[in-house]
Structure formats: structure tokens, C-alpha cells
Backbone as CSV, one residue per row, in Angstrom:
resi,resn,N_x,N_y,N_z,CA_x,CA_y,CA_z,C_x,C_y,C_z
1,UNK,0.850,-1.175,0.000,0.000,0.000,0.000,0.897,1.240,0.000
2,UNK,0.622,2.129,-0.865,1.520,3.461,-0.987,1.117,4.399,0.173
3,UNK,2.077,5.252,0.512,2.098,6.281,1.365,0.664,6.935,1.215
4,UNK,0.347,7.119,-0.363,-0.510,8.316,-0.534,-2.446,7.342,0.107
5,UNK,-2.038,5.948,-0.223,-3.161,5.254,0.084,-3.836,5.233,1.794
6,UNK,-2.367,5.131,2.431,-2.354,4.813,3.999,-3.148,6.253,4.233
7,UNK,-3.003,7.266,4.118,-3.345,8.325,4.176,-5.168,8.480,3.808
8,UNK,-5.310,7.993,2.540,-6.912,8.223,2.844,-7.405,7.442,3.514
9,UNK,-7.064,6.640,4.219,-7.856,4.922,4.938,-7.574,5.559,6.126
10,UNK,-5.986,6.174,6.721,-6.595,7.065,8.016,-7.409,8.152,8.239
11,UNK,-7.478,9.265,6.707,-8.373,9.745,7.405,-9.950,9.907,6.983
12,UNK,-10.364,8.687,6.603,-11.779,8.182,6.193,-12.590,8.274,7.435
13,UNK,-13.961,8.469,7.173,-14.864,9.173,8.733,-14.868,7.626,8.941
14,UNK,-15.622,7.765,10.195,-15.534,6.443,11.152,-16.910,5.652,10.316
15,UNK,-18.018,6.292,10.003,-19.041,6.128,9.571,-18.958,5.251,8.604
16,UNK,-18.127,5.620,7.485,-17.917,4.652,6.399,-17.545,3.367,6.695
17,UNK,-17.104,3.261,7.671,-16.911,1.933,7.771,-17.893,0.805,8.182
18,UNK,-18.918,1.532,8.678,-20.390,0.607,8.766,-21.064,0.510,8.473
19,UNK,-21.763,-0.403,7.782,-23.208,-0.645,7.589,-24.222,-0.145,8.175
20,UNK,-25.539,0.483,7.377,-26.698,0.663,8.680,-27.168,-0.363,9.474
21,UNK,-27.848,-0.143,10.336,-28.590,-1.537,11.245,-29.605,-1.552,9.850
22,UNK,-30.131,-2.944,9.711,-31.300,-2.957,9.216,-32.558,-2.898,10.290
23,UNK,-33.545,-3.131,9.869,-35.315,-2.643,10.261,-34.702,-4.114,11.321
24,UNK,-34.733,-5.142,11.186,-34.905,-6.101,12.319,-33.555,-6.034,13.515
25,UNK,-32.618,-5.563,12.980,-31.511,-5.328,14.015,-31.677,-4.705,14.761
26,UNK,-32.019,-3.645,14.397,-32.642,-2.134,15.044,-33.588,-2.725,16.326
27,UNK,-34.581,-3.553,15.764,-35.683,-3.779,16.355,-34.811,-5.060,17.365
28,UNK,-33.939,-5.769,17.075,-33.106,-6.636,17.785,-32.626,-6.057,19.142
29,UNK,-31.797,-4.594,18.957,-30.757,-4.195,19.675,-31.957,-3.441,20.783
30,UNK,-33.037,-3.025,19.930,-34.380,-2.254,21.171,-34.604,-2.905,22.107
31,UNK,-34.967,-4.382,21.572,-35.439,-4.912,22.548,-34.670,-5.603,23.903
32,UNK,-33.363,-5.851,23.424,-32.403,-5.626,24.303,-31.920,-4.813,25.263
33,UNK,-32.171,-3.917,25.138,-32.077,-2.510,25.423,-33.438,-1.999,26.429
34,UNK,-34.157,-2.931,26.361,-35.662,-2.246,26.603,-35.544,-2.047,28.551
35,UNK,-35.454,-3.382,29.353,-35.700,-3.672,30.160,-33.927,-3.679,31.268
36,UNK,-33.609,-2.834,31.467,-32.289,-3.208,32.537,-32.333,-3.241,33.805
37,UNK,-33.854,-3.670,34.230,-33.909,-4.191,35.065,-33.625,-5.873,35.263
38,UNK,-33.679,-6.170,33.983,-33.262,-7.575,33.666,-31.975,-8.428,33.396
39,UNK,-31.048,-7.170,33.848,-29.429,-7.527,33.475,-29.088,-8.109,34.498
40,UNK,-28.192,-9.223,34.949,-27.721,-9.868,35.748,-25.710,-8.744,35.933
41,UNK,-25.732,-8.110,37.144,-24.891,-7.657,37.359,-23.777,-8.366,38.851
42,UNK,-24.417,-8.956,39.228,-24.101,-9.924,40.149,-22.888,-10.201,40.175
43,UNK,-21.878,-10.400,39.031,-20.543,-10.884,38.910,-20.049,-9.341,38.859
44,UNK,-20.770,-8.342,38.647,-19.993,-6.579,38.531,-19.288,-6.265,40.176
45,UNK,-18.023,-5.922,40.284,-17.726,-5.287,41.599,-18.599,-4.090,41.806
46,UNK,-18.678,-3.492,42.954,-19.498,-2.828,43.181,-18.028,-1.574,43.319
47,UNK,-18.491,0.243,42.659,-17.404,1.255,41.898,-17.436,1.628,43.516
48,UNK,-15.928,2.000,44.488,-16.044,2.905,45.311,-15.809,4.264,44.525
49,UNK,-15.747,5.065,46.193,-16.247,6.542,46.419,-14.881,7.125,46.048
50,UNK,-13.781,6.280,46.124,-12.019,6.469,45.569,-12.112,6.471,44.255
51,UNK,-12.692,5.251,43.509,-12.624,4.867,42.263,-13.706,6.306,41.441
52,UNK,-14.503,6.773,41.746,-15.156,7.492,41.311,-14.996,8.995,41.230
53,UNK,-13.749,9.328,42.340,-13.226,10.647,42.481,-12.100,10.622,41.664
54,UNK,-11.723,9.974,41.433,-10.899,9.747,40.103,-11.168,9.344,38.542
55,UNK,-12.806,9.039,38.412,-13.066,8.818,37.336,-12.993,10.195,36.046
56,UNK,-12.479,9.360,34.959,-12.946,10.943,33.899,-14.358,10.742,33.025
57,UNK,-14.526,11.786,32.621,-15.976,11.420,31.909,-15.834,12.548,31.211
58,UNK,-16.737,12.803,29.607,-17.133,13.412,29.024,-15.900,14.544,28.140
59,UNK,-15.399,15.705,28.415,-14.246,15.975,27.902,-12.897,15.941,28.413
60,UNK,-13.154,15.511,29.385,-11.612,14.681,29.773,-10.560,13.428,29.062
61,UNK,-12.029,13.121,28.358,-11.761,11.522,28.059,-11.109,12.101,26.378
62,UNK,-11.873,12.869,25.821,-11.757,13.329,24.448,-10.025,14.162,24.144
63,UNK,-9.355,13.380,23.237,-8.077,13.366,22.399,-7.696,14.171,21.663
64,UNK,-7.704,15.443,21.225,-7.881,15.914,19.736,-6.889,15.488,18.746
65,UNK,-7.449,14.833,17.554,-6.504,14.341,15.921,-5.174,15.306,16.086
66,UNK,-3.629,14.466,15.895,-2.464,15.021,15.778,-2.255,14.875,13.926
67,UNK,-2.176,16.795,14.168,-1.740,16.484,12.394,-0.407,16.979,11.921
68,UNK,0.529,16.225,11.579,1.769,16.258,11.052,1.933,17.602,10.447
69,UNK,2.825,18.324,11.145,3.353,20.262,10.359,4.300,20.328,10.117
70,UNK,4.721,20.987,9.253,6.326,21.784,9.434,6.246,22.839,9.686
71,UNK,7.350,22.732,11.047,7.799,24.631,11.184,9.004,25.473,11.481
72,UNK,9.184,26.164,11.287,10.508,26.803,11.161,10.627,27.582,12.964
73,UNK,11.635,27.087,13.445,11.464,27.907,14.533,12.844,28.574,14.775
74,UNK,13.020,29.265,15.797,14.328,29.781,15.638,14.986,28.928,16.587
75,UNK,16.739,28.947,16.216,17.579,27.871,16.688,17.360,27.777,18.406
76,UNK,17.812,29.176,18.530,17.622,29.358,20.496,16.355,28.233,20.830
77,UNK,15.343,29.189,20.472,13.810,28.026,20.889,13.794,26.800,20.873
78,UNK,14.163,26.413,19.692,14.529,25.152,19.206,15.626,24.271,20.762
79,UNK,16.296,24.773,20.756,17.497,23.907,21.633,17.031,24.215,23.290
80,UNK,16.181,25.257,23.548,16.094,25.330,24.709,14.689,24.349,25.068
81,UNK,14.092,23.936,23.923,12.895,22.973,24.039,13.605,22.031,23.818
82,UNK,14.538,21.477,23.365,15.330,19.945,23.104,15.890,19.662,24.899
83,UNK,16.526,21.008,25.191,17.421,20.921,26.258,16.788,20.048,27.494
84,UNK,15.348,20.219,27.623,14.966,19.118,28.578,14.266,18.083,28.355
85,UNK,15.172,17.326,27.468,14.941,16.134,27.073,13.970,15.688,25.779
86,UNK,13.919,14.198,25.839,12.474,13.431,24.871,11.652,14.154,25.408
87,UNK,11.049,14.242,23.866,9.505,15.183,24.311,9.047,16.468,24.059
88,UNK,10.279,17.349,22.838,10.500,18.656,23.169,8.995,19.166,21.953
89,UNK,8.323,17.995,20.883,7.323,18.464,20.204,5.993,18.057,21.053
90,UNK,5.995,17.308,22.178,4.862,17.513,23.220,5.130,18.617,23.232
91,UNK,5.952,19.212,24.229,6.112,20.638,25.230,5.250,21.617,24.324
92,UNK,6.158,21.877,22.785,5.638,22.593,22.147,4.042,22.443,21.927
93,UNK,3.527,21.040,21.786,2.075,21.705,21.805,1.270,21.852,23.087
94,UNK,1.906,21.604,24.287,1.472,22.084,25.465,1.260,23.749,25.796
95,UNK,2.709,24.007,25.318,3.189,25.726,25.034,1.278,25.866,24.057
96,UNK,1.352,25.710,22.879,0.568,26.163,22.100,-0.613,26.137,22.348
97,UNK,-1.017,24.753,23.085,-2.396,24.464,23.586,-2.760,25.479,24.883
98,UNK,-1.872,25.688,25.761,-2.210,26.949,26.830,-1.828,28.354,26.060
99,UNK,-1.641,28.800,25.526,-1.490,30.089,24.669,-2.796,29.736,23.811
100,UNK,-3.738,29.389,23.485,-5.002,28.923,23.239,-6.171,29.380,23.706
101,UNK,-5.781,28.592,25.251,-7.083,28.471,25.831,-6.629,29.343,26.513
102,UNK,-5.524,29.949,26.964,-5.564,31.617,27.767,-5.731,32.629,26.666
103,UNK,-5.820,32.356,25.136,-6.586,33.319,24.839,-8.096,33.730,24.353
104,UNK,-8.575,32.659,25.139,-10.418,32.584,25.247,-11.079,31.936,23.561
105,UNK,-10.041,31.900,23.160,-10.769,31.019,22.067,-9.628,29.499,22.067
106,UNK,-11.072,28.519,21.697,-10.551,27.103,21.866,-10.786,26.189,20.540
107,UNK,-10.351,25.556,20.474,-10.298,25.050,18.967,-11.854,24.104,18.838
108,UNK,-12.366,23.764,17.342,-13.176,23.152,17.180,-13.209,21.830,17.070
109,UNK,-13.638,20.876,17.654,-13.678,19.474,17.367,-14.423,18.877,15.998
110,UNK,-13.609,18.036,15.311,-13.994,17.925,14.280,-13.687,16.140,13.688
């Protein structure tokens, strides 16, 4: 598979890759779905009050897509972000991501 191929297969929507439910699946997965009072949880540990103050949920959990750039930076910057170690194109988008959101606009999820 060529470079240029790998590239549209990563960034193809998630959607394409599934089939719709049909009319009886649909009607399959409802009825499954209907009654949870009927689930056998019995083998589930029961979540403590520790486990739950530590849970993440909702945009905590959410990643945003890393997209490959080039950029020219100047040498100083450059070496003083190398200077502490693996990791110096995290830092930089840490740097970028708080210069962001301290300036009241935040990027769009997409």
C-alpha cells in the first residue's frame, strides 16, 4: 500500500466503515435494550467513592486528531525545548495548547 493510500484509509470518517442496522436489528438491539432491570450484574464489583473521584468522563476523556506540520522555529527556541529532554514536540504543543485556551478562544472538534 503506498504512502498516498495509507493516508486516505486514516483519514476516512468512522461512519464509512459501517453498515446501517437494518429494520430487524434495530428492532433486535431495542429490545435488548428495553428492560435493565433484567441484566444480571451480580458478577460486577461494586465502583467505590475512591474509584469514582478519580473517574474521567465526558471531555476529559476526548483526544484531539495530531496532524503532522512543518515549522521553522528559531535555533535558540529550538534547543532550549530539546534541552529538557524526549519530548520537546509535546512541550511545544502544550506551550501552544495553553497560549489557546488563555486566549479565550478554543479550537473546534472535528
Amino acid at each position: 500500500m503506498s504512502k498516498h493510500m495509507k493516508r486516505e484509509v486514516a483519514q476516512a470518517p468512522l461512519e464509512a466503515a459501517w453498515e446501517p442496522l437494518t429494520a430487524e436489528e434495530e428492532a433486535a438491539l431495542e429490545s435488548a435494550c428495553a428492560n435493565d432491570e433484567e441484566i444480571d450484574l451480580s458478577g460486577t464489583p461494586e465502583i467505590t467513592d475512591e474509584q469514582w473521584a478519580t473517574a474521567a468522563r465526558g471531555n476529559d476523556m476526548w483526544r484531539p486528531k495530531k496532524i503532522p506540520v512543518s515549522a521553522r522555529l528559531d535555533a535558540d527556541v529550538l534547543h532550549w525545548l530539546k534541552r529538557s529532554g524526549p519530548g520537546y514536540l509535546t512541550r511545544i504543543n502544550q506551550i501552544l495548547r495553553e497560549a489557546m485556551m488563555n486566549s479565550g478562544h478554543t479550537s473546534k472538534r472535528r
